[in-house]
GURODO-419782 format. One record per residue (C-alpha): residue number from 0; residue in one letter; chain; x, y, z. Coordinates in pm, 1 decimal. Example, Ala and Ser with C-alpha at 12.3 -4.5 7.8 and 13.67 -1.06 7.14 Angstrom:
BEGIN
[0, "A", "A", [1230.0, -450.0, 780.0]]
[1, "S", "A", [1367.0, -106.0, 714.0]]
This chain:
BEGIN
[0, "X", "A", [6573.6, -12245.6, -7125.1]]
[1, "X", "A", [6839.1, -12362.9, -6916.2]]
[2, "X", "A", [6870.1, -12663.3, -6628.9]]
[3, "X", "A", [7122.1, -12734.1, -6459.7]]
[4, "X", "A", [7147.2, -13100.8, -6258.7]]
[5, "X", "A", [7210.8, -13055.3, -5870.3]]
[6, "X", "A", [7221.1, -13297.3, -5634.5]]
[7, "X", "A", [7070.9, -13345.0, -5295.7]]
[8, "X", "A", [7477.6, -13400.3, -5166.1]]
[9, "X", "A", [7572.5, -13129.3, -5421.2]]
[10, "X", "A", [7351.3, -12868.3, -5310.0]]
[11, "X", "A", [7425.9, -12970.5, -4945.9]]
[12, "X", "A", [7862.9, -12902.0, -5043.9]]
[13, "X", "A", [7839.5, -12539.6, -5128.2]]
[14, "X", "A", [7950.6, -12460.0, -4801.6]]
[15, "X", "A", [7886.4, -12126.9, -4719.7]]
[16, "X", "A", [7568.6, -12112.4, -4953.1]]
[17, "X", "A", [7407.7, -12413.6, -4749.6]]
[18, "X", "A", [7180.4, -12263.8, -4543.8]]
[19, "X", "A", [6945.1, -12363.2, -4268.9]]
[20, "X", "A", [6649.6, -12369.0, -4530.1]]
[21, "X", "A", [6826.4, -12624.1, -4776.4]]
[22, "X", "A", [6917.3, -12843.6, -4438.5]]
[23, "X", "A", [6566.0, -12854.3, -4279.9]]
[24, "X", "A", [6367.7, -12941.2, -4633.0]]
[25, "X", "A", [6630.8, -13241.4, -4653.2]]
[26, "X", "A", [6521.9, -13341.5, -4355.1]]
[27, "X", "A", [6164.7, -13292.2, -4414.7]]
[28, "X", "A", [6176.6, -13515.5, -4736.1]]
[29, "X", "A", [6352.2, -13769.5, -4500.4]]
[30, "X", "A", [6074.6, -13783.7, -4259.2]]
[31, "X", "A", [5835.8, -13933.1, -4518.9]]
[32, "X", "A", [6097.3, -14136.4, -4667.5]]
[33, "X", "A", [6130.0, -13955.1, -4984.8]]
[34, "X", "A", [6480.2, -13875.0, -5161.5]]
[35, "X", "A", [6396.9, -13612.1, -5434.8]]
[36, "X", "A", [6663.5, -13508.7, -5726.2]]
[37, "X", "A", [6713.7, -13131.2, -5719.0]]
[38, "X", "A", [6763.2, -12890.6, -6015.2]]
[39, "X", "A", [6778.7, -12526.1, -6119.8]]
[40, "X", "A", [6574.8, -12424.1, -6405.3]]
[41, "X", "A", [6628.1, -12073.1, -6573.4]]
[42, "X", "A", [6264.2, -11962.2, -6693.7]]
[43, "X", "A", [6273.8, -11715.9, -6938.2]]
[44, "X", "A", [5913.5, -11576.8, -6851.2]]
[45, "X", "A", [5942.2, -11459.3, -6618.7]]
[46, "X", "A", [6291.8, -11450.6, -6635.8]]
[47, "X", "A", [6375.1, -11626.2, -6303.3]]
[48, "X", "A", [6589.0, -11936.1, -6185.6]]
[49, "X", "A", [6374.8, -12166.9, -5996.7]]
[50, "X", "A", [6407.7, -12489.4, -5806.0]]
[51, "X", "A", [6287.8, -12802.1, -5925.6]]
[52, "X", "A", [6264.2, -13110.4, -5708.7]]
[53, "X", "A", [6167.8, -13505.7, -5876.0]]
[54, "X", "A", [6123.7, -13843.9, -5713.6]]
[55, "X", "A", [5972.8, -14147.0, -5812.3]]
[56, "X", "A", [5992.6, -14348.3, -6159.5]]
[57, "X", "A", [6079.3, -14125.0, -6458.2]]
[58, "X", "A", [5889.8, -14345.9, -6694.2]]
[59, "X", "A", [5548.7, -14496.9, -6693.9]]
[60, "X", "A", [5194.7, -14314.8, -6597.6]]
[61, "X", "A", [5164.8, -13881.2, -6633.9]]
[62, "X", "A", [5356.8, -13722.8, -6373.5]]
[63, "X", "A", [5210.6, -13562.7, -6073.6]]
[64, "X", "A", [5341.3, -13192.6, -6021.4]]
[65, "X", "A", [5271.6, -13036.5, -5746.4]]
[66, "X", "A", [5192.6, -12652.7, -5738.6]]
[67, "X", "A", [5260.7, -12492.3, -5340.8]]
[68, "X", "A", [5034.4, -12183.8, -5195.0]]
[69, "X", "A", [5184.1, -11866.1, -5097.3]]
[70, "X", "A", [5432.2, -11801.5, -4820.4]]
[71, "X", "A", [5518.0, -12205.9, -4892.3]]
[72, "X", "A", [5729.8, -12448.5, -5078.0]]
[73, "X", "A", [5815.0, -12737.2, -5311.6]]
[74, "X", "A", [5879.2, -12988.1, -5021.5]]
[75, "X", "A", [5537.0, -12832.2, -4827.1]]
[76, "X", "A", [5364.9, -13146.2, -5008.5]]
[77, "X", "A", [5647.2, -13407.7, -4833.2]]
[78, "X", "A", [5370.2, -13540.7, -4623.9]]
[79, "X", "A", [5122.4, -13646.9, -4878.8]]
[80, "X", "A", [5383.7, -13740.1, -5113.5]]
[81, "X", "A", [5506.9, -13995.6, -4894.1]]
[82, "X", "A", [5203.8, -14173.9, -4936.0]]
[83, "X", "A", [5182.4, -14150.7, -5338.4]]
[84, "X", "A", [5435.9, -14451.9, -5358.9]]
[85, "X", "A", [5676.1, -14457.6, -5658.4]]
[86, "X", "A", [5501.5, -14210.7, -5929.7]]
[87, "X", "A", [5703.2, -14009.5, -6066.6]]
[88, "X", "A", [5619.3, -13669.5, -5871.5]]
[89, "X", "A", [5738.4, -13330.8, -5942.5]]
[90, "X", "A", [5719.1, -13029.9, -5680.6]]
[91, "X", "A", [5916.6, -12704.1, -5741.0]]
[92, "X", "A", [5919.3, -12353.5, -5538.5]]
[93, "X", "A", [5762.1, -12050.3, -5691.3]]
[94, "X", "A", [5922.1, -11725.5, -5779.9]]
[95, "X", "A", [6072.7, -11599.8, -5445.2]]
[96, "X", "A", [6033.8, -11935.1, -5253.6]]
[97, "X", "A", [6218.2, -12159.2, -5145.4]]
[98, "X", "A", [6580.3, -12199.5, -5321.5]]
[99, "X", "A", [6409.4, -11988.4, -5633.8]]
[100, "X", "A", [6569.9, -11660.1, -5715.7]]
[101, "X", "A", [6379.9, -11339.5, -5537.3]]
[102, "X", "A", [6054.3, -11213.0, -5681.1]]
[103, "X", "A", [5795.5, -10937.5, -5564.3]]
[104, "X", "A", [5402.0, -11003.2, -5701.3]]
[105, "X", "A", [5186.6, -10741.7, -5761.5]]
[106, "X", "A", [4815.6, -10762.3, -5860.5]]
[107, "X", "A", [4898.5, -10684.0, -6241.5]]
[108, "X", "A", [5184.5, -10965.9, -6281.2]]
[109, "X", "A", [5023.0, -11267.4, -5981.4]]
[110, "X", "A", [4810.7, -11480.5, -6209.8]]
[111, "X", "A", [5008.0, -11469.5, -6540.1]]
[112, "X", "A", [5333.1, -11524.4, -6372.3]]
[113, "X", "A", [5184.3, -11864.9, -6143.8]]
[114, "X", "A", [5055.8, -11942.1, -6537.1]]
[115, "X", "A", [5377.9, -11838.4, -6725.6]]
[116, "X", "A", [5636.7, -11985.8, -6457.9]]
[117, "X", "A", [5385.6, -12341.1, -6445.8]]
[118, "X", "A", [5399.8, -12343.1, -6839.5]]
[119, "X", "A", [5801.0, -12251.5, -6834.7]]
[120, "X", "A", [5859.1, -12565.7, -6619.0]]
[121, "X", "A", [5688.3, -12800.3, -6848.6]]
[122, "X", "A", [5849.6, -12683.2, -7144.4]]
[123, "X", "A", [6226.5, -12703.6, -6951.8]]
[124, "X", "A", [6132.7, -13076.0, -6824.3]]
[125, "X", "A", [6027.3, -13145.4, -7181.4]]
[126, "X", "A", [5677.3, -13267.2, -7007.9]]
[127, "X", "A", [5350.4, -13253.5, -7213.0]]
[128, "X", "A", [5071.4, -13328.2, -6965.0]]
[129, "X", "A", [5061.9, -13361.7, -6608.8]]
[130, "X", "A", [4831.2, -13432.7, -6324.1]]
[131, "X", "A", [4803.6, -13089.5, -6140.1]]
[132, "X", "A", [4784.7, -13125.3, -5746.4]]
[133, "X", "A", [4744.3, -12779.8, -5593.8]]
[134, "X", "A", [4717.6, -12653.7, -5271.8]]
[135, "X", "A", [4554.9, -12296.3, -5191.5]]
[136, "X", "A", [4711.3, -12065.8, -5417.2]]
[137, "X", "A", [4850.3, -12378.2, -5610.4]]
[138, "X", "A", [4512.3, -12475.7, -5648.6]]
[139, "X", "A", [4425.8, -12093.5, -5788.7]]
[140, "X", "A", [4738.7, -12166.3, -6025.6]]
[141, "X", "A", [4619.1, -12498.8, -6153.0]]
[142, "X", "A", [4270.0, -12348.0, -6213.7]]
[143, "X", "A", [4401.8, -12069.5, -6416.8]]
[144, "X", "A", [4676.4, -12327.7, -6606.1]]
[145, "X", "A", [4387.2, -12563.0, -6656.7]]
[146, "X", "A", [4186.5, -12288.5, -6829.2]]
[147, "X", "A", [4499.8, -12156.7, -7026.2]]
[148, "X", "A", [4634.8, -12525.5, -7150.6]]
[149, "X", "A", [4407.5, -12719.7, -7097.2]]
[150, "X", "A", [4607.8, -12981.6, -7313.5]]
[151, "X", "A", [4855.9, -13000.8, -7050.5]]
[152, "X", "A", [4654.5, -13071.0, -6757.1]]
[153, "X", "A", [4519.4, -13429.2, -6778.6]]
[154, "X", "A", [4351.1, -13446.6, -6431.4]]
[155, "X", "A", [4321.4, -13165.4, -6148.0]]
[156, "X", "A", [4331.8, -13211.6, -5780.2]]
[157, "X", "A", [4229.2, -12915.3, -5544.1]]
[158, "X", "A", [4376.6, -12989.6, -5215.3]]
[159, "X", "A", [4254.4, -12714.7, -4947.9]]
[160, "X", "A", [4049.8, -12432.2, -5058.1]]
[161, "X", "A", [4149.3, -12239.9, -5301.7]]
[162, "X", "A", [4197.8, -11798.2, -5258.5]]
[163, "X", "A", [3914.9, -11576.9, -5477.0]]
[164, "X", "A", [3722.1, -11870.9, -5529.3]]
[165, "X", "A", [3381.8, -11819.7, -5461.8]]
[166, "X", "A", [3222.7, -11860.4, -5148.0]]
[167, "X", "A", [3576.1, -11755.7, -4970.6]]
[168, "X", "A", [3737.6, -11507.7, -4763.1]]
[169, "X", "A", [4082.9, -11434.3, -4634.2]]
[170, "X", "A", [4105.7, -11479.8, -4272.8]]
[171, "X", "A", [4107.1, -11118.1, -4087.2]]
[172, "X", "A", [4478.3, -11143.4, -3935.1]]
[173, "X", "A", [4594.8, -11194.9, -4270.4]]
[174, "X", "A", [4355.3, -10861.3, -4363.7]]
[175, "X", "A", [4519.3, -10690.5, -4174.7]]
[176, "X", "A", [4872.8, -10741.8, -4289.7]]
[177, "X", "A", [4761.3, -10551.7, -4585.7]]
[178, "X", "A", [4666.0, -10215.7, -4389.7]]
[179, "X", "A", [4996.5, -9950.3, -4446.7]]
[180, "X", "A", [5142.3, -9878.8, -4109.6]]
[181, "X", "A", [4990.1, -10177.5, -3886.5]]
[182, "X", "A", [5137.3, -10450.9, -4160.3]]
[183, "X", "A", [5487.3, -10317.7, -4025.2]]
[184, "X", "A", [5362.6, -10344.5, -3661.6]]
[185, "X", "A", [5239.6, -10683.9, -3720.1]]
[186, "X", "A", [5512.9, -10821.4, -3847.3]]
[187, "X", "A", [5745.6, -10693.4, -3595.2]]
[188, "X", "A", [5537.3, -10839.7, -3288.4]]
[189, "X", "A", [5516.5, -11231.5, -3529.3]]
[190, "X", "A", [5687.5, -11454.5, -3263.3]]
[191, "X", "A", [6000.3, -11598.3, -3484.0]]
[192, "X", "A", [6057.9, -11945.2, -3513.9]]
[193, "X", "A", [5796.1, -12251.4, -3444.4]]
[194, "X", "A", [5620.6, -12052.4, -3211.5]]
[195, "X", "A", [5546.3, -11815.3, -3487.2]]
[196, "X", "A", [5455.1, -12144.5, -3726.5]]
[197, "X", "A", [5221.0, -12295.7, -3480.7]]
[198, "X", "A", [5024.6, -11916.6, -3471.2]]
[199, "X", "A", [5033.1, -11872.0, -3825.1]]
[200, "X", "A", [4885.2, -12223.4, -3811.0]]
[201, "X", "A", [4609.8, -12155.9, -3543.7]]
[202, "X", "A", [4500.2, -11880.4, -3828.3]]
[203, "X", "A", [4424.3, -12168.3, -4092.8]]
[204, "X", "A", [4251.6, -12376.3, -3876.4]]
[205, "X", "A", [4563.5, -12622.7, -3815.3]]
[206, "X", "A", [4726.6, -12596.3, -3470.3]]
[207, "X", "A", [4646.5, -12900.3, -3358.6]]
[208, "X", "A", [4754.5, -13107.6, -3651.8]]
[209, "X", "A", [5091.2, -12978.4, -3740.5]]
[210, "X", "A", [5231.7, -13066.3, -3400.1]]
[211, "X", "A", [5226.0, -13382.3, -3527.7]]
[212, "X", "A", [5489.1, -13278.6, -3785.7]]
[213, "X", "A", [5767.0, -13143.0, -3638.0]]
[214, "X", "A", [5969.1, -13143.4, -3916.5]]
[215, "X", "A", [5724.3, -12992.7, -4131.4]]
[216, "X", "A", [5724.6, -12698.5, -3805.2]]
[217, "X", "A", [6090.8, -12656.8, -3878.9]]
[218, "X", "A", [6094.5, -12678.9, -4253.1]]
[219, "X", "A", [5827.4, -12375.8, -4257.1]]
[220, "X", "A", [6032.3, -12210.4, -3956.2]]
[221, "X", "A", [6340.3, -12198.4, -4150.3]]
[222, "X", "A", [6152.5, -12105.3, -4475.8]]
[223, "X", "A", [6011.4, -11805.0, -4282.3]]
[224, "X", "A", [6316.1, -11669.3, -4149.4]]
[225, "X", "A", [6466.2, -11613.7, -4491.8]]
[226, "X", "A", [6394.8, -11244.6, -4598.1]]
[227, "X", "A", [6378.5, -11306.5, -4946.8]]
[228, "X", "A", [6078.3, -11570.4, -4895.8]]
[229, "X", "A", [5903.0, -11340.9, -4624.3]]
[230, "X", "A", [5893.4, -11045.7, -4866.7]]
[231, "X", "A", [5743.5, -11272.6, -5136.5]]
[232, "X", "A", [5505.3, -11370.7, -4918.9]]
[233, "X", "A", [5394.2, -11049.1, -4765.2]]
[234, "X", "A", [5377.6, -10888.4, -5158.4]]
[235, "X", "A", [5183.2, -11226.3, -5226.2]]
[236, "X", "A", [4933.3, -11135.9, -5004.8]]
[237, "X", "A", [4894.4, -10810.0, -5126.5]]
[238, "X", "A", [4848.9, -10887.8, -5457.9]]
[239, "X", "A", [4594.1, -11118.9, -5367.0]]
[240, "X", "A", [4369.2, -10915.6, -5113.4]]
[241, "X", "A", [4326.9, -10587.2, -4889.5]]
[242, "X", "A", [4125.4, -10547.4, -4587.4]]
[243, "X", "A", [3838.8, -10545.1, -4763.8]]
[244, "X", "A", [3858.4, -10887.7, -4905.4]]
[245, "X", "A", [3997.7, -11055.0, -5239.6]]
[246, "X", "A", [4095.4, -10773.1, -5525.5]]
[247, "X", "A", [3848.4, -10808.2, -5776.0]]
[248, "X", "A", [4135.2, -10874.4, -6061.8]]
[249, "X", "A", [4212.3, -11197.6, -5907.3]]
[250, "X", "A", [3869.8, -11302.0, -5820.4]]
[251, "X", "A", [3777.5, -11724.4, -5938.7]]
[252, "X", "A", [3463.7, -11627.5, -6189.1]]
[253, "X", "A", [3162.8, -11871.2, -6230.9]]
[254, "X", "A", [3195.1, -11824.6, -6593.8]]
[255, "X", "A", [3531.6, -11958.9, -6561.2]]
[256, "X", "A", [3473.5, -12299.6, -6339.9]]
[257, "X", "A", [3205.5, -12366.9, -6624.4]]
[258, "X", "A", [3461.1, -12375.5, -6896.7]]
[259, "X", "A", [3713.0, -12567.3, -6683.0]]
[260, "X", "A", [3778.3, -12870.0, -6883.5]]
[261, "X", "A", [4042.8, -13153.7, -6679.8]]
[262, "X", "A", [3822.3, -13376.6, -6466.9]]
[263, "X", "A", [3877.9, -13234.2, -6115.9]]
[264, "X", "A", [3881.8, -13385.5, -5772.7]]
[265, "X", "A", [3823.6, -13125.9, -5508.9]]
[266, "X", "A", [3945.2, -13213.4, -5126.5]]
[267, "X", "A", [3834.0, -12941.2, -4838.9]]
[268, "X", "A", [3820.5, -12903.0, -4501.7]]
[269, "X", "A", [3543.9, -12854.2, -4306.2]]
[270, "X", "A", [3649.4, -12590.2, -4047.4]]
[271, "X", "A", [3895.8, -12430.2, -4331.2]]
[272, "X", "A", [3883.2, -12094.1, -4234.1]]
[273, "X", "A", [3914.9, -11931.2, -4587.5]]
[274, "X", "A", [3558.0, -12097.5, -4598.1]]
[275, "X", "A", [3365.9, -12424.9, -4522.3]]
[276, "X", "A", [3200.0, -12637.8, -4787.8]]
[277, "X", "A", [2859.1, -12520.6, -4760.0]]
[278, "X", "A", [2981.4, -12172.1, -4871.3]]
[279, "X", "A", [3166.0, -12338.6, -5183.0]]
[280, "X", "A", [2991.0, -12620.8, -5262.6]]
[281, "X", "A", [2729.6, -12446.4, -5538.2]]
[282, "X", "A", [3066.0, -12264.3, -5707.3]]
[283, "X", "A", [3215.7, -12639.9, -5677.1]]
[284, "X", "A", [2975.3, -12804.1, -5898.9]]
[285, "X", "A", [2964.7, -12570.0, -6150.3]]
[286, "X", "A", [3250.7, -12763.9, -6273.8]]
[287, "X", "A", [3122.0, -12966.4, -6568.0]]
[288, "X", "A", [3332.8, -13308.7, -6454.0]]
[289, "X", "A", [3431.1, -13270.7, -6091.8]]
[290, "X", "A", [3406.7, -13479.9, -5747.8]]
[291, "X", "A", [3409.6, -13300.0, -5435.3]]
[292, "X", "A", [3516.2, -13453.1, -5076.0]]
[293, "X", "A", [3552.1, -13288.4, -4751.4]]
[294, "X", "A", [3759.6, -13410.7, -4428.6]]
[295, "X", "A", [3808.7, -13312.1, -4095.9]]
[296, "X", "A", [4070.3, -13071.2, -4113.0]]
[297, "X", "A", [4144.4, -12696.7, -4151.4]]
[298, "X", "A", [4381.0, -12516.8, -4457.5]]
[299, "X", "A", [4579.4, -12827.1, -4540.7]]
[300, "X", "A", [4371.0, -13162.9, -4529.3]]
[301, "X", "A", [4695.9, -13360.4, -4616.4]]
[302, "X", "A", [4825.3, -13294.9, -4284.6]]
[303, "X", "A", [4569.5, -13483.3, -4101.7]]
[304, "X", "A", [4497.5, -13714.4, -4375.7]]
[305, "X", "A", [4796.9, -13801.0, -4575.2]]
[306, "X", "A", [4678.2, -14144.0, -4702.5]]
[307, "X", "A", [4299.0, -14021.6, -4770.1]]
[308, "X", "A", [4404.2, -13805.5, -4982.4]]
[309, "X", "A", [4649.8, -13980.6, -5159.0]]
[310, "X", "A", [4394.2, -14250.7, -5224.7]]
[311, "X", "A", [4132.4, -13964.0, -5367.2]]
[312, "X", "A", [4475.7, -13908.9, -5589.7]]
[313, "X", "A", [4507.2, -14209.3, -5708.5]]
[314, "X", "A", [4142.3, -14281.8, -5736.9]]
[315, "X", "A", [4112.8, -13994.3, -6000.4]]
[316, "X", "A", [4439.1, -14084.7, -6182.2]]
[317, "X", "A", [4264.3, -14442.2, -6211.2]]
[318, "X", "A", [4084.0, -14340.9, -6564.9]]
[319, "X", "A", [4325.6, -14302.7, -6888.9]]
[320, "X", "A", [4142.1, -14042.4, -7101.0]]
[321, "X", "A", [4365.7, -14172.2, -7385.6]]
[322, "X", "A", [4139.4, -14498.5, -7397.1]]
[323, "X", "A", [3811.5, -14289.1, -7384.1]]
């Protein structure tokens, strides 16, 4: 595996390959006072260059990565890393996010590639364990990568619910993005812009609260008007549900939250529209070592409560398993 060292000045000089993406995460990452080092890592599996993005100390405690939902980011978690202080923090964009190169998911190649392209990163970083913060289909991914490598994942942290777990359903506008025909229609009547953001918003429950980040508006604005992104997205989705509900193949098992091993805090909101606690809270503690909160918020609890949930971070990172 390759990396190659870029940056935030670099990757804002290559002219005609700046675009309004690259300019509007700088300046979300500036709103919370944060000043990340970029890089390029070439995974091999699946083969696929993808973004990386560090701040923080490079030495001292495990390193916080943080793994972004669909249609979203590496620098969708600048609000509640703003509040995490100096620890060394990691985000990065998925396969066909972001600055990452193009990708298309299907429901045979979603959950090993979120596994495979998690477990590429760590290898190209030379990182052994870190502390997993996921949101939505991040916190699918750290699920599945805390089941797979379960060496590598020295505390979990579920921020927002989490797709196919159980107890959830996808909203019904997102349903019915999946039907042939009407998806097109759909998508061709999407307001562009924030005015599109703030509705996709209003569908997870978070209207109100992201008007309070107007550079997280424009970051996602920007991100959205990038056809390589939206087509990741929109095959995301797909891969991950029909009208009918979540595809079976990607479904959260019970079996599987009892054999999840990293001690895991869990963060939802309580009018997350995926599903409130009550409808998740018996899946929730099938987790053998596991606290669950909920807040006042919709899809992304951070939003509303940066510093809450940075404390629940911290609070969980507290214990060193190494002097158990």
């Amino acid at each position: 595996m390759r990396t190659s060292m870029n940056t935030g000045d670099e990757t804002q000089s290559r002219g005609a390959e700046t675009t309004d993406f690259e300019t509007a995460q700088r300046r979300l990452f500036e709103a919370y006072g944060l000043e990340p080092r970029s890089r390029f890592v070439d995974i091999e599996k699946p083969r696929v260059r993808t973004h990386v993005l560090e701040t923080g100390t490079a030495g001292g405690d495990t390193p916080l990565l943080f793994v972004h939902g669909t249609a979203a980011f590496g620098a969708f978690f600048a609000p509640l890393m703003g509040h995490l202080g100096d620890a060394r923090m990691i985000a990065f964009d998925r396969p066909g996010y972001g600055l990452s190169d193009p990708f298309v998911y299907t429901k045979e190649n979603l959950q090993r590639t979120v596994v495979d392209i998690l477990k590429g990163i760590l290898d190209a970083l030379g990182i052994e364990r870190v502390d997993l913060v996921g949101h939505s289909m991040g916190g699918h991914t750290g699920i599945l990568f805390g089941l797979a490598h379960p060496d590598k994942v020295r505390r979990l942290f579920l921020v927002g619910s989490v797709p196919a777990f159980p107890g959830t359903r996808p909203p019904v506008p997102l349903r019915l993005l999946t039907v042939p025909g009407l998806n097109r229609l759909l998508r061709r009547l999407q307001k562009p812009g924030e005015e599109g953001v703030l509705d996709i918003a209003e569908i997870f429950g978070e209207r109100e609260t992201i008007t309070d980040h107007p550079a997280f508006i424009r970051a996602i604005a920007a991100h959205e008007a990038d056809p390589k992104a939206a087509e990741a997205g929109f095959s995301e989705f797909n891969a991950l549900f029909s009208v009918r509900g979540w595809h079976p193949s990607v479904r959260i098992g019970k079996d599987e939250l009892r054999d999840l091993q990293p001690p895991t805090t869990v963060i939802w909101g309580d009018h997350d529209t995926l599903g409130g606690p009550d409808n998740v809270r018996d899946a929730i503690e099938l987790i053998p070592d596991v606290r669950f909160e909920s807040v006042d918020a919709g899809h992304i609890p951070y939003l509303a409560h940066p510093e809450q949930c940075a404390q629940l971070i911290r609070e969980g990172r507290g214990v060193d398993l190494s002097t158990k």
